[in-house]
C-alpha positions in Angstrom: -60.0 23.5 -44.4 -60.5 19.7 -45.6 -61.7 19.6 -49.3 -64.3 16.8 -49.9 -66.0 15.7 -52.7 -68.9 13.6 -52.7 -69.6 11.0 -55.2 -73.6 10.7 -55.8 -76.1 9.1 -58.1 -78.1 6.0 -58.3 -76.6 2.5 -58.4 -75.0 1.3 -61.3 -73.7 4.8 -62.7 -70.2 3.8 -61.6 -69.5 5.3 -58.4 -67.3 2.9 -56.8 -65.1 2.8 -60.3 -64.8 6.7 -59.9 -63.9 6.6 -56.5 -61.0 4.6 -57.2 -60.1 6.4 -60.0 -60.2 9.6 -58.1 -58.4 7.9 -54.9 -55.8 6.4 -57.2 -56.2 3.2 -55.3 -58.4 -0.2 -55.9 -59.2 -3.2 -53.8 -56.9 -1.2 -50.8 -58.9 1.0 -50.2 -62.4 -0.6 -50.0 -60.7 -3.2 -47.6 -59.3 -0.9 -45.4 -62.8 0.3 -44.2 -65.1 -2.8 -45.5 -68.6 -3.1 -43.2 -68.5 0.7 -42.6 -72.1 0.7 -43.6 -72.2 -2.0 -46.8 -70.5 0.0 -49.4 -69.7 3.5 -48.2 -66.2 4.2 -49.0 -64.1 6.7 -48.0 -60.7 7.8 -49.4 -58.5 10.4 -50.1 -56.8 12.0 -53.2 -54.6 14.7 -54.3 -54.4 16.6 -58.0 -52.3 19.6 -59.1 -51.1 20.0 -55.4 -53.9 19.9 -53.6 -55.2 17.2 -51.2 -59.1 16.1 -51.0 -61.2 13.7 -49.4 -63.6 11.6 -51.3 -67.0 9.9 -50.3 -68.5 7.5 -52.5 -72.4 7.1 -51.6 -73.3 4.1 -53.2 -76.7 3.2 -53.1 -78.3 0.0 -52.0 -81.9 -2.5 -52.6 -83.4 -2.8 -49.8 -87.1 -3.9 -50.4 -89.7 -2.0 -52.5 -88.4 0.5 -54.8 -90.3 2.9 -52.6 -87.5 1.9 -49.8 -85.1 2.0 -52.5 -85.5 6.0 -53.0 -85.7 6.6 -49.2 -82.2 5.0 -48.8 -81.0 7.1 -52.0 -82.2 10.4 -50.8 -80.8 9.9 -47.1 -77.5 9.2 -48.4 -77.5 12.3 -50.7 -79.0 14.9 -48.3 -75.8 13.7 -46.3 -73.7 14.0 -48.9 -74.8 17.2 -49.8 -74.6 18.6 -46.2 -71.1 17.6 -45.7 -69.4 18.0 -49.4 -67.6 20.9 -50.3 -67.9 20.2 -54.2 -70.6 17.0 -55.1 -69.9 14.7 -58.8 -73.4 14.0 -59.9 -72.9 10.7 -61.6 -75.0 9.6 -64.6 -74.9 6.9 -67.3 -74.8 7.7 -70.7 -75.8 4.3 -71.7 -79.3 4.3 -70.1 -79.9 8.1 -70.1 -81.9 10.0 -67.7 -84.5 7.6 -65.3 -86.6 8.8 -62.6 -84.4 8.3 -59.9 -81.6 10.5 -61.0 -84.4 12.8 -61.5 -85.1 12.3 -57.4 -81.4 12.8 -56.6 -81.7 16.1 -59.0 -84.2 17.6 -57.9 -82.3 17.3 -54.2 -79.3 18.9 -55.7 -81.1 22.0 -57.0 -81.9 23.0 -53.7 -78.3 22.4 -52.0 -75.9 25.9 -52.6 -73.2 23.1 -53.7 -71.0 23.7 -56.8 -72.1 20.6 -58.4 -70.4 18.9 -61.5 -72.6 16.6 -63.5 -70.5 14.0 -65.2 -71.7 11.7 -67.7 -70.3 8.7 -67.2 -69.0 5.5 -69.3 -68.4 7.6 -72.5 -65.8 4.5 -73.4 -65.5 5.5 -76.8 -66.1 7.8 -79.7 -69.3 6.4 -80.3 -71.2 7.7 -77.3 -69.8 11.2 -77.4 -73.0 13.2 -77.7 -74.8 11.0 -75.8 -74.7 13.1 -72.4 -76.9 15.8 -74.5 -80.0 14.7 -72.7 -78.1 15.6 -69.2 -78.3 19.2 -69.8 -82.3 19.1 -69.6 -81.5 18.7 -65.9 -80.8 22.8 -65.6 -77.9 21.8 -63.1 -74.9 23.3 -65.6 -72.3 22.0 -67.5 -71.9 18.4 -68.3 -68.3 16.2 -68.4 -68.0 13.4 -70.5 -66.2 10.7 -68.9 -64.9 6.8 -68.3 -64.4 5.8 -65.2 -63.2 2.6 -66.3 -59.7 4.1 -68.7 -59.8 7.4 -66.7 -60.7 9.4 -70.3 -62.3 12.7 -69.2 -61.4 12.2 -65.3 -58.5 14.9 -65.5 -60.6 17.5 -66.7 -63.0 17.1 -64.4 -60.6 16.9 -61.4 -58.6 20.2 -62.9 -62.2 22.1 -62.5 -62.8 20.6 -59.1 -59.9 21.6 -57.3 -59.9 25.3 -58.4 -62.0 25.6 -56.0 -60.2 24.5 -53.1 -57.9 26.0 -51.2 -54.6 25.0 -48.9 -55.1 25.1 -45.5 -54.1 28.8 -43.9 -53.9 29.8 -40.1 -54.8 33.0 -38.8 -52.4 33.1 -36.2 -48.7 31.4 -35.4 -49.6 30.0 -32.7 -52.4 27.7 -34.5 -49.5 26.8 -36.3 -46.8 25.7 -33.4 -49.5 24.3 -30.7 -49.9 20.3 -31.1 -53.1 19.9 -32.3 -55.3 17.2 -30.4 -58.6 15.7 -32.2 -61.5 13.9 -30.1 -62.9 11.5 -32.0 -65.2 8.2 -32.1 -68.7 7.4 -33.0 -71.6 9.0 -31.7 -72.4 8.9 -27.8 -69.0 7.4 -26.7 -68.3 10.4 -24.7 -66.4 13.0 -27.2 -68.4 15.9 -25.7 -68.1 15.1 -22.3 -64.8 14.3 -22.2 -63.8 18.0 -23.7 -66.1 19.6 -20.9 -64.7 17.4 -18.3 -61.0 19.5 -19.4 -62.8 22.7 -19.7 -65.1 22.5 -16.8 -61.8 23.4 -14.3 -60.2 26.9 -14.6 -62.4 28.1 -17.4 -60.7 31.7 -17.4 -57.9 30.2 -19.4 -59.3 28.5 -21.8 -60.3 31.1 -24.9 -62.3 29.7 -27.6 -60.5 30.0 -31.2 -63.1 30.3 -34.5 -63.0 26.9 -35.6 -61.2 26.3 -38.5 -63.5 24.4 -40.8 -67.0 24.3 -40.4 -67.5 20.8 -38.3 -65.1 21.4 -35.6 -65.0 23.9 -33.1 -61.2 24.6 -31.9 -60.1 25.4 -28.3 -57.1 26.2 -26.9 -56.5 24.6 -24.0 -53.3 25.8 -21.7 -53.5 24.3 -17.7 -51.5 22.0 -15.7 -48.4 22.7 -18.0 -49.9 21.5 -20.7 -50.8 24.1 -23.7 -52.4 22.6 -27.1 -55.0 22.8 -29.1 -57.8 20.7 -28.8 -60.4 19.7 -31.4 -64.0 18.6 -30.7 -66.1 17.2 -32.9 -69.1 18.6 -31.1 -72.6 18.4 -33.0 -72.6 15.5 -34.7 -76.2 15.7 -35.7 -78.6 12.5 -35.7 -80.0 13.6 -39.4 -81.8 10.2 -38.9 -83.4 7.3 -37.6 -81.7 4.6 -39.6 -78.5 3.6 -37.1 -76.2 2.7 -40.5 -76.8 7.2 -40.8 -76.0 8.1 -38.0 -72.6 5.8 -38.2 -72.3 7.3 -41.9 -72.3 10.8 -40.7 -69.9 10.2 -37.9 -67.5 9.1 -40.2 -67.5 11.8 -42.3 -67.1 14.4 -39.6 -63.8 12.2 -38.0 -62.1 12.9 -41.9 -62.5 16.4 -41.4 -60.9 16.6 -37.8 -58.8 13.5 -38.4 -57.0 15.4 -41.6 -56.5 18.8 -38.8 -54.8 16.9 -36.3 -51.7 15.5 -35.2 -53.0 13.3 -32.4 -56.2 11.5 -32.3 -57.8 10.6 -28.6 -59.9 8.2 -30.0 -62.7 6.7 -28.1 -65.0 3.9 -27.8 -67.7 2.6 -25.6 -66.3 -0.1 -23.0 -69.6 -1.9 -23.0 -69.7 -2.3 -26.9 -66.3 -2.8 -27.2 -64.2 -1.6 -30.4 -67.1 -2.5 -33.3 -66.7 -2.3 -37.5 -67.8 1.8 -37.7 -64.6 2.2 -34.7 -62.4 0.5 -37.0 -63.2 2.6 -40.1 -62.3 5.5 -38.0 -59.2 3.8 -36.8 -57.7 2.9 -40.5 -58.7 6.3 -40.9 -56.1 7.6 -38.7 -53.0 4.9 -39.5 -53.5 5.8 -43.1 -53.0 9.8 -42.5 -50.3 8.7 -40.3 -51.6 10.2 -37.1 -51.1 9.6 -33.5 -53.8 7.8 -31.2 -54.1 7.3 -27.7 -56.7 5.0 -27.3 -59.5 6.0 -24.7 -61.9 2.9 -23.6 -64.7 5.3 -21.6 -67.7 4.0 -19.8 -65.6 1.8 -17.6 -67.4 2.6 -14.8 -70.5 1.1 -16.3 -68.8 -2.8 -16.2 -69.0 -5.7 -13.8 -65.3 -5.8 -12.7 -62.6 -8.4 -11.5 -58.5 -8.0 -11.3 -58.7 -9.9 -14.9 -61.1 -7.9 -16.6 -59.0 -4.7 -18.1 -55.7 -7.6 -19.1 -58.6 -9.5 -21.4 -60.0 -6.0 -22.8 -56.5 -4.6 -23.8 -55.2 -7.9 -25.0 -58.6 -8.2 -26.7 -58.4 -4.5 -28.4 -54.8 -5.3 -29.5 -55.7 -8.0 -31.9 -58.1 -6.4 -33.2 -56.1 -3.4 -34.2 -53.1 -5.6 -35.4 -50.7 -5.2 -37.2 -50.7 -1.8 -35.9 -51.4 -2.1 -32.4 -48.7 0.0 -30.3 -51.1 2.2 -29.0 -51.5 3.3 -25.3 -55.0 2.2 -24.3 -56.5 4.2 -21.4 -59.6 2.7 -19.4 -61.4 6.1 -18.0 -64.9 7.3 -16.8 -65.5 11.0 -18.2 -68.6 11.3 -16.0 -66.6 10.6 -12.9 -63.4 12.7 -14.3 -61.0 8.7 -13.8 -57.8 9.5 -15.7 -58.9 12.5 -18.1 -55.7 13.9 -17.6 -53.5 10.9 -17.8 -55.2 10.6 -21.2 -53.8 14.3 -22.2 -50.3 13.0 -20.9 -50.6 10.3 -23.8 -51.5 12.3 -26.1 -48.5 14.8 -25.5 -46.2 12.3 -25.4 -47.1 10.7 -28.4 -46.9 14.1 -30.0 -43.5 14.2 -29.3 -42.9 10.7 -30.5 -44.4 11.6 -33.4 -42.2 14.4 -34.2 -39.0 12.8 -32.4 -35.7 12.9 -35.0 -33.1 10.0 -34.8 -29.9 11.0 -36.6 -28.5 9.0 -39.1 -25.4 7.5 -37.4 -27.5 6.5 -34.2 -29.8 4.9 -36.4 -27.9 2.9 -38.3 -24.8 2.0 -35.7 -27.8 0.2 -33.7 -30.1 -0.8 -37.0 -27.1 -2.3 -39.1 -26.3 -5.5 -36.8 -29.5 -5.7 -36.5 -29.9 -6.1 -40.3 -26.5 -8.2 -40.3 -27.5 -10.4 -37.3 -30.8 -11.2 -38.9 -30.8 -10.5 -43.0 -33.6 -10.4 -45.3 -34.1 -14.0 -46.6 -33.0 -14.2 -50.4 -35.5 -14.0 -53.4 -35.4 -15.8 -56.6 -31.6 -16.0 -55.8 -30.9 -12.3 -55.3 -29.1 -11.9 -51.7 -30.1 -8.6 -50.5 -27.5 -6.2 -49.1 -28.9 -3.2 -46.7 -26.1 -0.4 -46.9 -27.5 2.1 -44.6 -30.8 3.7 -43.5 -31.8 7.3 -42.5 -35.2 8.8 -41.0 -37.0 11.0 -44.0 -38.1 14.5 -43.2 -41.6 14.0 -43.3 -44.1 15.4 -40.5 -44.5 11.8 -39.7 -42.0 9.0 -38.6 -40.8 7.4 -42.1 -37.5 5.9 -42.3 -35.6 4.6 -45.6 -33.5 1.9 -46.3 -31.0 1.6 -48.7 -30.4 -1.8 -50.8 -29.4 -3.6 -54.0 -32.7 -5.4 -54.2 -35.6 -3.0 -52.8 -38.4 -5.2 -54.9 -37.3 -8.6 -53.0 -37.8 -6.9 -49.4 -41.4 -8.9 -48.1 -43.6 -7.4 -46.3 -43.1 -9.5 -43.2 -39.4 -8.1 -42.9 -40.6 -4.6 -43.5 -42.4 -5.1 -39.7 -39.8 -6.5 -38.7 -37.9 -3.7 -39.0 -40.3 -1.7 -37.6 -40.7 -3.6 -34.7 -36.9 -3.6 -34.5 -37.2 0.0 -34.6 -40.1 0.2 -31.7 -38.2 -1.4 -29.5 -35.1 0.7 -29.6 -37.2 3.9 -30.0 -40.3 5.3 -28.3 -42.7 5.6 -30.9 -45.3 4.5 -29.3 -48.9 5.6 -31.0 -47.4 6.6 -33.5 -48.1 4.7 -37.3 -44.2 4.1 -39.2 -43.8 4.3 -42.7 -40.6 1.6 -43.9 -39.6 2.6 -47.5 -37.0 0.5 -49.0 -34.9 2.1 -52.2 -32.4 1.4 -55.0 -28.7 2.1 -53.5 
């Protein structure tokens, strides 16, 4: 099961400064999913073992203040839905106002644990001042900076007592690739999993799904045998379009963190948009695999040109990461639903491929020697030798004299170096570069 917490509170408590406190991260992090839906940011972290996800719902001023509490109380009934533990964040230094009364008054109803923490307690003066936070009858309250991190490891050793590793109730759950379907809303994720089921239904058995958002099926026909994950039900809680893209999001963490390849789709007659990106970064960063499905393409006007322009198109946008294999299908016609299954197998097994450490390096090294990393503040940098790590995911290390002179830019180009050799297509490399 995923572990989420969700930040909430109204603006200016100091949500976005927790978040990165809890994420461990800063400015990374908020680019690598900017335009999501303003400032929604999601992340994830990891204390005392265990892994979380964390959702900061910062508010926005949209109007009248009447607006203003409409936004709020969307975003925390979504929060609240979705969380598995919620931080309700309040400032010490202005005390309780009426809108952290609205967002309390919607936490009392939720069957949440809920942690209030009093935030930007920066110094022994203002200890005491969270006294006033206990009025709100929602427990115990944490004193806290979010700013120098005081408090924020207390806090996070009560939070994650609650959470548990992931278990499996059977081996095979364990063994079986696991596939996720994800995208935004209405691109054709539920469709596209009844298009696979709809033929020979006697062998497909539905498994309990194994968190509460995604419903797991194990699939086994044509010779292939996985399990796939839908993320069926994505519920329109509202109106408001920005919502509905929020919600989506928060339901791809979940099945994005249970998978080990991601058929991601998008609509061919939007095109890949800012929420399909979020989704996207989403995957690199927990190093999954993607096969990239482009559905709807019955649905365009059509020439010999048209699907060159739409990959070529797609690839920039996903750059620098952009070896992904980009299938154009129609779900509602069944056009290459099973070629997009083939993909996905195959970059399965790219993903968990193993090179040894002599093949590697007897074709990496003249590589290296052919074409050496350019020389830093006059440090010549020597590469000795290189070996694949055993992670779940491809990660390879390199071992030099002067790891802190390697640039980026050389780092992918070793990792292009390394795709060309290798099939590793769809699958995100990690290049680490350390002290020989």
């Amino acid at each position: 099961m995923s572990n989420i917490i969700a930040i909430v509170g109204r603006p200016n408590v100091g949500k976005s400064t927790l978040f990165n406190r809890l994420t461990e991260s800063n400015n990374a992090i908020v680019k690598e999913v900017s335009g999501v839906t303003r400032d929604r940011i999601y992340g994830t972290g990891e204390w005392n073992g265990k892994n979380f996800s964390v959702i900061d719902t910062g508010g926005y001023i949209h109007g009248s203040e009447d607006v203003f509490e409409s936004e709020i109380r969307k975003q925390v009934e979504l929060a609240i839905q979705e969380a598995d533990v919620i931080l309700f964040l309040l400032d010490v230094s202005t005390g309780i106002l009426d809108l952290d009364l609205t967002v309390a008054q919607l936490l009392r109803k939720s069957k949440k644990k809920i942690f209030v923490c009093a935030n930007k307690v920066d110094g022994n003066e203002r200890v005491g001042w969270s006294s006033e936070f206990w009025s709100l009858g929602l427990g115990e309250v944490y004193d806290l900076s979010a700013i120098n991190g005081s408090g924020t490891g207390d806090i996070l050793d009560e939070v994650v007592k609650d959470f548990e590793k992931p278990t499996s109730d059977t081996e095979n759950e364990i063994e079986l690739p696991r596939i996720a379907v994800v995208g935004k809303p209405n691109v054709g994720k539920s469709s596209f999993i009844n298009a696979l089921m709809g033929e020979n239904r006697n062998i497909v058995t539905n498994i309990s799904g194994t968190t509460r958002d995604s419903i797991l099926t194990h699939y086994k026909n044509f010779g292939f045998d996985f399990l796939i994950i839908d993320t069926a039900g994505i519920r329109k809680k509202a109106k408001v379009f920005e919502d509905i893209e929020y919600y989506s999001v928060v339901r791809s963490i979940r099945t994005i963190e249970n998978s080990d390849v991601c058929i991601f789709m998008v609509d061919a007659q939007e095109g890949i948009q800012k929420q399909d990106l979020a989704i996207y970064y989403m995957i690199e960063k927990n190093s999954k695999g993607v096969v990239l499905l482009v559905n709807k393409w019955d649905l365009l006007e059509k020439d010999h040109m048209t699907m060159k322009a739409f990959e070529e198109k797609i690839k920039q946008q996903l750059a620098p990461f952009n070896d992904v294999p980009i299938i154009f299908t129609s779900v509602i016609n069944k056009q290459r639903i099973h070629k997009a299954i083939e993909k996905a197998m195959e970059v399965y097994k790219n993903r968990v491929s193993k090179i040894s450490t002599s093949e590697l390096n007897e074709y990496i090294l003249p590589v290296i020697q052919n074409n050496p990393p350019p020389a830093e503040k006059g440090k010549y940098i020597k590469i000795k030798f290189a070996t694949q790590l055993p992670t779940h995911a491809p990660s390879f290390a390199f071992f030099c004299n002067h790891p802190q002179y390697i640039t980026e830019s050389y780092k992918r180009f070793i990792e292009n170096k390394i795709r060309e050799k290798y099939s590793f297509s769809g699958v995100p490399i990690k290049i680490f570069f350390r002290k020989k």
